[in-house]
VMD Tcl script that builds the backbone (N, CA, C; Angstrom):
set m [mol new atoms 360]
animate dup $m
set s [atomselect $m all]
$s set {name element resname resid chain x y z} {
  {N N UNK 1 A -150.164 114.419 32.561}
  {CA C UNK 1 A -150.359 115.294 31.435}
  {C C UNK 1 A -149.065 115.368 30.604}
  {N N UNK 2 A -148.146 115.472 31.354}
  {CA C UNK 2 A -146.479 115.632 30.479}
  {C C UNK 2 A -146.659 114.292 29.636}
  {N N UNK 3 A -146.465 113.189 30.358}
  {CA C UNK 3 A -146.023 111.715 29.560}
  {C C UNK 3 A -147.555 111.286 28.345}
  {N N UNK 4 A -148.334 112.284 28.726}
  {CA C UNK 4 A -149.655 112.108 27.314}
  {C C UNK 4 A -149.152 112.861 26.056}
  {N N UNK 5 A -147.913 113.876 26.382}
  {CA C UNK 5 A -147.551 114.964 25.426}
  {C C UNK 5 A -146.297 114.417 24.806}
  {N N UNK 6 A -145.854 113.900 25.423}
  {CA C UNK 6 A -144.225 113.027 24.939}
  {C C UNK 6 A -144.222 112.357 23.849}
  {N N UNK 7 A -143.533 112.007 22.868}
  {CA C UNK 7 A -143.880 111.011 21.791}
  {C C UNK 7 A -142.970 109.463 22.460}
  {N N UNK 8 A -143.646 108.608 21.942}
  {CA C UNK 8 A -143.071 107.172 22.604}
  {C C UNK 8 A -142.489 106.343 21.553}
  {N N UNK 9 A -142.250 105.171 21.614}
  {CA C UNK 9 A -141.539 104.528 20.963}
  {C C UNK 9 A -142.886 102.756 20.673}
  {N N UNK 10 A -144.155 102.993 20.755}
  {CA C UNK 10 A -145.251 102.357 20.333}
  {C C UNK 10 A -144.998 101.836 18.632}
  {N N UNK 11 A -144.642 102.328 17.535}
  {CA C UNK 11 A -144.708 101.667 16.948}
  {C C UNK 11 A -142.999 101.339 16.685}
  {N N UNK 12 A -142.373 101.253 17.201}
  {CA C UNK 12 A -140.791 101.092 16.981}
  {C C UNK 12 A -140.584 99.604 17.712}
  {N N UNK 13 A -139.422 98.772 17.328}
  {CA C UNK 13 A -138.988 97.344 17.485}
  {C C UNK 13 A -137.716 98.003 18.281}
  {N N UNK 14 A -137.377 97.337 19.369}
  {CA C UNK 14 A -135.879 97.324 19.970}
  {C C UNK 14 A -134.963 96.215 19.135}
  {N N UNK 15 A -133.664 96.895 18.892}
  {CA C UNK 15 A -132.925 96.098 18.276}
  {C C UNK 15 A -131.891 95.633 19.465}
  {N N UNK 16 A -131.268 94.527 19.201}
  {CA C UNK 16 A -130.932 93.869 20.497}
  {C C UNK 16 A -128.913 94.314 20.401}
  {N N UNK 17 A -128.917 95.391 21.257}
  {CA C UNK 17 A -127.502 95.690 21.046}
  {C C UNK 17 A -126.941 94.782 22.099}
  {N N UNK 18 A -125.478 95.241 22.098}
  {CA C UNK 18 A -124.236 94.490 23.145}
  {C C UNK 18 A -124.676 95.423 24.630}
  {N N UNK 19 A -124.314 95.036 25.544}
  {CA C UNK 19 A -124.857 95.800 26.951}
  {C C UNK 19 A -123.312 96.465 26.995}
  {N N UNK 20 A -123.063 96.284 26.662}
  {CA C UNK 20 A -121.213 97.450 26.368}
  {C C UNK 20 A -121.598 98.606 25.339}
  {N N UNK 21 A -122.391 98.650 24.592}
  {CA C UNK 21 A -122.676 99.960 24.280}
  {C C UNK 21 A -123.954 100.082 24.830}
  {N N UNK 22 A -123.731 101.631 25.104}
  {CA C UNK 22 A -124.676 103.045 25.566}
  {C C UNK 22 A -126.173 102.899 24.299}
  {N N UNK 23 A -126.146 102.474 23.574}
  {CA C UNK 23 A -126.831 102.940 22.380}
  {C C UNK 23 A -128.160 102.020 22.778}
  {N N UNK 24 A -129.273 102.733 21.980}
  {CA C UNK 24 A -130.978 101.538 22.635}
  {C C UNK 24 A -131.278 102.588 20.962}
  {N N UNK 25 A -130.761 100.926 19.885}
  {CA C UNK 25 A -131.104 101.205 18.647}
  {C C UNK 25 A -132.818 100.645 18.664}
  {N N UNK 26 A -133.311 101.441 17.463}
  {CA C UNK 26 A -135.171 100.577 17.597}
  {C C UNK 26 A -135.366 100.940 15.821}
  {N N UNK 27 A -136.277 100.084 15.177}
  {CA C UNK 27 A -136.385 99.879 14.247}
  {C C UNK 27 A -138.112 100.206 14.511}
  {N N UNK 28 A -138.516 100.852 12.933}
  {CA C UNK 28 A -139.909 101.042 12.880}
  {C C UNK 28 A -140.576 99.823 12.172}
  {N N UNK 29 A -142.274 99.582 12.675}
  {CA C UNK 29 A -142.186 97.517 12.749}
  {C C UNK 29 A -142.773 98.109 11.101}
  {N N UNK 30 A -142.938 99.185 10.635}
  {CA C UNK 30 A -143.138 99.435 9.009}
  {C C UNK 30 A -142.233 99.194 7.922}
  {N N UNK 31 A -141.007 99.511 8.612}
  {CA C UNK 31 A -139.860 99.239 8.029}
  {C C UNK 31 A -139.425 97.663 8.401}
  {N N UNK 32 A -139.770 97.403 9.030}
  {CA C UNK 32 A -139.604 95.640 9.129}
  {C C UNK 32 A -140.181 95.019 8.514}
  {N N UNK 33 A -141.667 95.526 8.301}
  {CA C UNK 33 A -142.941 94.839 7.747}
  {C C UNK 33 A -142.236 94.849 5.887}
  {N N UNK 34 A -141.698 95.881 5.823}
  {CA C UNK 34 A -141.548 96.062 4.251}
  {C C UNK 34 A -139.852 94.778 4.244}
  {N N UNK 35 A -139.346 94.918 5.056}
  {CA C UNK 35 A -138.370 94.072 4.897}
  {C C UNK 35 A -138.316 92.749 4.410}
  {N N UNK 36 A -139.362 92.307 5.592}
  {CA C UNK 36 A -140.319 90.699 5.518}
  {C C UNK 36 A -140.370 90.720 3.905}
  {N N UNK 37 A -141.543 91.736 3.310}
  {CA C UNK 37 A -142.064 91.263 2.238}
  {C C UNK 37 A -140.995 91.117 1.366}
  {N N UNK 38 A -140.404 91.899 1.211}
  {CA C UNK 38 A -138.855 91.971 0.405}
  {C C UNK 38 A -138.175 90.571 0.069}
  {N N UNK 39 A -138.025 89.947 1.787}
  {CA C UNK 39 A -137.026 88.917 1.750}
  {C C UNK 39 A -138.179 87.503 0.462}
  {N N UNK 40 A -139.633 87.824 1.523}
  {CA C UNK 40 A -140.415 86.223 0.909}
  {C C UNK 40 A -140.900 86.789 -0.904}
  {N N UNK 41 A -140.743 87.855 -1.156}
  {CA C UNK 41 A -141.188 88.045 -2.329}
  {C C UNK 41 A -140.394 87.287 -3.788}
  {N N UNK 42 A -138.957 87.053 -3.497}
  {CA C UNK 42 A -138.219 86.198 -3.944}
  {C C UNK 42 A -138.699 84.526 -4.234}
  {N N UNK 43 A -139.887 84.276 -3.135}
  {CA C UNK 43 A -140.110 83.008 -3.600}
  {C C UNK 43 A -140.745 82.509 -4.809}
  {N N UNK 44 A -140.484 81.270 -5.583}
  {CA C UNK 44 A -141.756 81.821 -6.524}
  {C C UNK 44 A -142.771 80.758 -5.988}
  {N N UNK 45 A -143.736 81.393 -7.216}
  {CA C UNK 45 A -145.280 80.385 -6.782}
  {C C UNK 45 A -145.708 81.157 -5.530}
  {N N UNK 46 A -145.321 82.170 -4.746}
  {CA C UNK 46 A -146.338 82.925 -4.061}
  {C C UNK 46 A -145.952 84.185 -4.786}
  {N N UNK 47 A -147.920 84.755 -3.999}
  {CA C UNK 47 A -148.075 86.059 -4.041}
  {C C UNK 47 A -148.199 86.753 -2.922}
  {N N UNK 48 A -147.683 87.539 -2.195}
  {CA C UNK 48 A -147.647 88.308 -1.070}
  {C C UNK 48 A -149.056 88.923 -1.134}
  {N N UNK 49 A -150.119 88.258 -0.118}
  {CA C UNK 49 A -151.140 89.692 0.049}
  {C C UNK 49 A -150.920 90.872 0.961}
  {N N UNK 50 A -150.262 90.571 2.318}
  {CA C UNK 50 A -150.123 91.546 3.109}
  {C C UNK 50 A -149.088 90.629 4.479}
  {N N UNK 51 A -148.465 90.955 4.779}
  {CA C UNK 51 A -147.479 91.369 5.731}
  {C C UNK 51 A -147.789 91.770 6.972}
  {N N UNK 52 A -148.369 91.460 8.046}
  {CA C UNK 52 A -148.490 92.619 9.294}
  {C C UNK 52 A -147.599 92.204 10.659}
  {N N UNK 53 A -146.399 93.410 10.918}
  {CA C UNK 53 A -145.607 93.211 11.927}
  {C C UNK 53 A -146.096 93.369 13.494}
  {N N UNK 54 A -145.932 92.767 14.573}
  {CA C UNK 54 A -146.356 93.750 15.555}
  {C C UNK 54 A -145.405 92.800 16.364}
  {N N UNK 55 A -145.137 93.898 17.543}
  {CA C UNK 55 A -143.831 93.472 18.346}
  {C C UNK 55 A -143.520 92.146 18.784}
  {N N UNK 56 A -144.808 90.855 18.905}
  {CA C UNK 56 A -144.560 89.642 18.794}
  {C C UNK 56 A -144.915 88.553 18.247}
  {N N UNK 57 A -145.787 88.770 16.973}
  {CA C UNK 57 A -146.076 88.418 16.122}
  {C C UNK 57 A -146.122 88.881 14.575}
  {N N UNK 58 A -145.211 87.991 13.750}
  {CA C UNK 58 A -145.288 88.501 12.472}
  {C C UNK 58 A -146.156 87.427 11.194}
  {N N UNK 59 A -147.286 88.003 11.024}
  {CA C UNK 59 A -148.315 87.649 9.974}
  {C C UNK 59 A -147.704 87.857 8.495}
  {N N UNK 60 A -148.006 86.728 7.623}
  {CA C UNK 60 A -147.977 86.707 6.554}
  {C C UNK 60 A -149.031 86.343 5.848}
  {N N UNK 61 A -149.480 86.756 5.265}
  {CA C UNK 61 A -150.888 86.392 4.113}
  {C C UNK 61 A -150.376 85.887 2.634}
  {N N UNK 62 A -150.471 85.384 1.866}
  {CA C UNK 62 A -150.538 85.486 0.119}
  {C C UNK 62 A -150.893 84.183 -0.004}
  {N N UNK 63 A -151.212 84.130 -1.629}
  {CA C UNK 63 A -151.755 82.992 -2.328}
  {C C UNK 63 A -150.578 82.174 -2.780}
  {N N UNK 64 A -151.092 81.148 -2.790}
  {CA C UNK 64 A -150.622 80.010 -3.701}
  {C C UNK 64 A -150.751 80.104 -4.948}
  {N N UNK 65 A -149.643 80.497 -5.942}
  {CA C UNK 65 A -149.720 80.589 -7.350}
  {C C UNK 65 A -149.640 79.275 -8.336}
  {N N UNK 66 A -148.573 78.700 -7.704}
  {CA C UNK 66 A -148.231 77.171 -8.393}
  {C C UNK 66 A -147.558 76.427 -7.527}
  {N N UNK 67 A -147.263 75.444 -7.275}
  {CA C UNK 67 A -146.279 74.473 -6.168}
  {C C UNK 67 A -147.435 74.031 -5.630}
  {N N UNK 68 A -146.533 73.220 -4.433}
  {CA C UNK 68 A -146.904 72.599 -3.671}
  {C C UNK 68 A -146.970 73.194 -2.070}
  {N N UNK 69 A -148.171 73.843 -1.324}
  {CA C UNK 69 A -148.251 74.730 -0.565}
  {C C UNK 69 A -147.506 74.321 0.487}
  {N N UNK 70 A -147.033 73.031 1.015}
  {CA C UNK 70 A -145.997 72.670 2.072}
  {C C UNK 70 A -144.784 73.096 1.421}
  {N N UNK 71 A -144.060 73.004 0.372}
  {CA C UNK 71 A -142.788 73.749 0.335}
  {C C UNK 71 A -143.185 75.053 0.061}
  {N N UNK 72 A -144.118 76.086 -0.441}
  {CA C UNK 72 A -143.929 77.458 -0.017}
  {C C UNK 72 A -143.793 77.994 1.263}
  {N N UNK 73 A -144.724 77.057 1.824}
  {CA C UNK 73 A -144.528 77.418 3.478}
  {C C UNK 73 A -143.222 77.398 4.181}
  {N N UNK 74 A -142.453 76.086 3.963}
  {CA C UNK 74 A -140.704 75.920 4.634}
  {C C UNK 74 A -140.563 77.313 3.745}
  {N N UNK 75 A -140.700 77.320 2.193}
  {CA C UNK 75 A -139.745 78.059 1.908}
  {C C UNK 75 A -139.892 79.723 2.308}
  {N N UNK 76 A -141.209 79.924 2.501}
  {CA C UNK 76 A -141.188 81.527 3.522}
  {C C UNK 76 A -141.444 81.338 4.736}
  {N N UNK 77 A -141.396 80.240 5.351}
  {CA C UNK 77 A -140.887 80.793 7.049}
  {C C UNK 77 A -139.636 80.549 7.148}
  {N N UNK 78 A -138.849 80.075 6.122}
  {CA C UNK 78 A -136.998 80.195 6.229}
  {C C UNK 78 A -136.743 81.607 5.789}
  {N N UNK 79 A -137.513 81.917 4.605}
  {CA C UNK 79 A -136.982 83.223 4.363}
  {C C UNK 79 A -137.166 84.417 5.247}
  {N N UNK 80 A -138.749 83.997 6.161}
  {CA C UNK 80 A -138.632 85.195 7.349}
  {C C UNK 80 A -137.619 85.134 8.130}
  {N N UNK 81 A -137.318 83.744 8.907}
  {CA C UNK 81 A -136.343 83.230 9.755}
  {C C UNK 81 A -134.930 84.086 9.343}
  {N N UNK 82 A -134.713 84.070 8.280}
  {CA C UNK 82 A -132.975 84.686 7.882}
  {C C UNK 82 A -133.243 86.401 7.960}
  {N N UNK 83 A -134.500 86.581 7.263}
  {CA C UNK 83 A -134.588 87.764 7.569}
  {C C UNK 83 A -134.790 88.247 9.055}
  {N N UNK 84 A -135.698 88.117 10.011}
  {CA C UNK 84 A -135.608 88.405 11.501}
  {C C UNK 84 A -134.265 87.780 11.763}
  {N N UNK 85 A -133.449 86.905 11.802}
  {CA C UNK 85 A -131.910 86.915 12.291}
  {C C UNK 85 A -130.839 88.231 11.857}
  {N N UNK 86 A -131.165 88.510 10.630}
  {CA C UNK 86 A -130.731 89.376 9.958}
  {C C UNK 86 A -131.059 90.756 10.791}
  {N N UNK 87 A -132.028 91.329 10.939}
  {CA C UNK 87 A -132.649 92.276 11.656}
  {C C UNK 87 A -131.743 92.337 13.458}
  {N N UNK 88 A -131.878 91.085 14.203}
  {CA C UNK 88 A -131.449 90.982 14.863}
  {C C UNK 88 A -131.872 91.632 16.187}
  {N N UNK 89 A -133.483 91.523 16.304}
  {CA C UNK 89 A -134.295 92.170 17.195}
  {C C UNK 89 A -133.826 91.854 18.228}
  {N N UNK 90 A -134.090 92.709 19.524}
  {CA C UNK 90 A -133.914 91.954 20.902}
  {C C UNK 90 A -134.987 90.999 21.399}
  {N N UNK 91 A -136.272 90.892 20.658}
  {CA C UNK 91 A -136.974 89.760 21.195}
  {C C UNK 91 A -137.309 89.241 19.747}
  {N N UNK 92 A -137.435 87.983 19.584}
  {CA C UNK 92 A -137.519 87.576 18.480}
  {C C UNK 92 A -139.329 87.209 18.118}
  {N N UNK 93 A -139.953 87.460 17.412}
  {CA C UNK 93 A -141.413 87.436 17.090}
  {C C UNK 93 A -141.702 86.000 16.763}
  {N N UNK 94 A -142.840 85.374 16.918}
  {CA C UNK 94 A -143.495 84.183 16.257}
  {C C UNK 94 A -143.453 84.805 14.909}
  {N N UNK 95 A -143.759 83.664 14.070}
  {CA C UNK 95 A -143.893 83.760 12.550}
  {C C UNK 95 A -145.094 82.918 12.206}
  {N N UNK 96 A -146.181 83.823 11.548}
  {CA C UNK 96 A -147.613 82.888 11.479}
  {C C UNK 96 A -147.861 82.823 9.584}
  {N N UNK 97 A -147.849 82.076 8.667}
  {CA C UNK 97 A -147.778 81.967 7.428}
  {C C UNK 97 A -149.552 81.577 7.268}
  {N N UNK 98 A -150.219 82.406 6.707}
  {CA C UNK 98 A -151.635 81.969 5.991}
  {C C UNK 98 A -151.263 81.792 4.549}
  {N N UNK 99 A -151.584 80.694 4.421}
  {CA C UNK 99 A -151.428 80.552 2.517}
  {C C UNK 99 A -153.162 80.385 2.471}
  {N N UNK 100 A -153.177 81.328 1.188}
  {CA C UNK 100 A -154.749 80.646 0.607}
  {C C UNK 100 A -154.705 79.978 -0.894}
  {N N UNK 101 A -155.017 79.115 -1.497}
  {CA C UNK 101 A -155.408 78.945 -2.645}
  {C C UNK 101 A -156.316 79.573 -3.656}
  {N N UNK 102 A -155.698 80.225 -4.167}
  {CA C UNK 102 A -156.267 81.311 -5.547}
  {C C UNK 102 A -157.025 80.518 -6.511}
  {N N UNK 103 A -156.121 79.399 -6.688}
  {CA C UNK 103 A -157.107 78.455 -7.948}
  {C C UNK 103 A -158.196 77.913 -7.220}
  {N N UNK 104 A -158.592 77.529 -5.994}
  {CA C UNK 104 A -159.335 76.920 -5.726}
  {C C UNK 104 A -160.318 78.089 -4.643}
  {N N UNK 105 A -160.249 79.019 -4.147}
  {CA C UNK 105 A -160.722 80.133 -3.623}
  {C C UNK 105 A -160.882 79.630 -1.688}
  {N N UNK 106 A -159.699 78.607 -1.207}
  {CA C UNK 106 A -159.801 78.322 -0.067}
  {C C UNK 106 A -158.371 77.999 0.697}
  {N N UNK 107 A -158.403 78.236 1.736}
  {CA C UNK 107 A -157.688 78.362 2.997}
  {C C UNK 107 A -156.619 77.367 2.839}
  {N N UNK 108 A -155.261 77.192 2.314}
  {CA C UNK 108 A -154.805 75.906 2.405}
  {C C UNK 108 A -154.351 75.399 3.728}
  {N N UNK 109 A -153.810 76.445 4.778}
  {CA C UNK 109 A -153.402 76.187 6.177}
  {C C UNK 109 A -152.797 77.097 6.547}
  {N N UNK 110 A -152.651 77.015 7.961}
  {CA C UNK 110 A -152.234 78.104 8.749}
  {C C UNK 110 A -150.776 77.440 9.623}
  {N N UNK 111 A -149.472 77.620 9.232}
  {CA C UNK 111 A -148.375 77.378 9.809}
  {C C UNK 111 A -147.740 78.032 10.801}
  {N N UNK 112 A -147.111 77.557 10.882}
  {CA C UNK 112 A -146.172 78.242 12.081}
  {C C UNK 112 A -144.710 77.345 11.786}
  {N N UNK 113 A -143.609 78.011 12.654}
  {CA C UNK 113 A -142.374 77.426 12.368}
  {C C UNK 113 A -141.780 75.669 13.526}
  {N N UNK 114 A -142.804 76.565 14.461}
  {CA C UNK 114 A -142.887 75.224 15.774}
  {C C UNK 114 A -143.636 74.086 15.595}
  {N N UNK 115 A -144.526 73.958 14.362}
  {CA C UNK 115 A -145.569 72.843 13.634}
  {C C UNK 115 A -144.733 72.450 12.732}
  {N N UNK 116 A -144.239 71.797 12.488}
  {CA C UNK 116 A -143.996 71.064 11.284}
  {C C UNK 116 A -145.376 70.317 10.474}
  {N N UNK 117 A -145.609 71.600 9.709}
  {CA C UNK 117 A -146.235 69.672 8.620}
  {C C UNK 117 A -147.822 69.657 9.279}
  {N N UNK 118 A -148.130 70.990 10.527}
  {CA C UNK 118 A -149.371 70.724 10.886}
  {C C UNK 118 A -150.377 71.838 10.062}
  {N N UNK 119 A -151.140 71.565 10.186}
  {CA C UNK 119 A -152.257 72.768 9.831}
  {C C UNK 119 A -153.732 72.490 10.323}
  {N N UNK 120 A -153.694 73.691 10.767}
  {CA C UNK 120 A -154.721 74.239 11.611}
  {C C UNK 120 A -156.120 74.640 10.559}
}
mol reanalyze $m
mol bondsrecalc $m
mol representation Tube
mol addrep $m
């Protein structure tokens, strides 16, 4: 009954400190999620649809505006990549990129950073 009344740390990220400090910093994955979009929103030729963080997987959604959908892809799973280094979690998340095509109303592929060049 006590630990049902407690508040927990469910939607919070551990940030990966030095084991020489006392401190157990944690980041909220909302405030990460907004980070993400932040960093890939810089690219051009995408549009961010949605963002969703969760402690080991980080989803990206948006369209293809103009380019060529293999370099939007390097170019926002580098920009997540600097951003999660940046962050500096203690476990580091997969990174899953859905691009869809807006002009054409279909799926261009589903990446990842460990595929090169594949799509699912």
């Amino acid at each position: 009954m006590l630990l049902a009344l407690t508040p927990g740390h469910r939607r919070a990220l551990a940030l990966g400190c030095p084991p020489s400090l006392p401190v157990r910093a944690r980041i909220r994955r909302t405030h990460a999620a907004r980070l993400v979009r932040a960093a890939i929103a810089d690219v051009p030729g995408l549009r961010v649809r949605s963002v969703r963080f969760r402690p080991r997987k980080v989803t990206v959604r948006a369209y293809v505006a103009f380019g060529a959908p293999q370099d939007l892809r390097k170019a926002t799973t580098d920009a997540v990549s600097r951003t999660l280094e940046s962050m500096s979690l203690a476990r580091r998340p997969r990174v899953r990129v859905v691009l869809s095509d807006r002009r054409e109303g279909r799926v261009v592929g589903v990446g990842r950073p460990s595929q090169e060049g594949a799509d699912a």
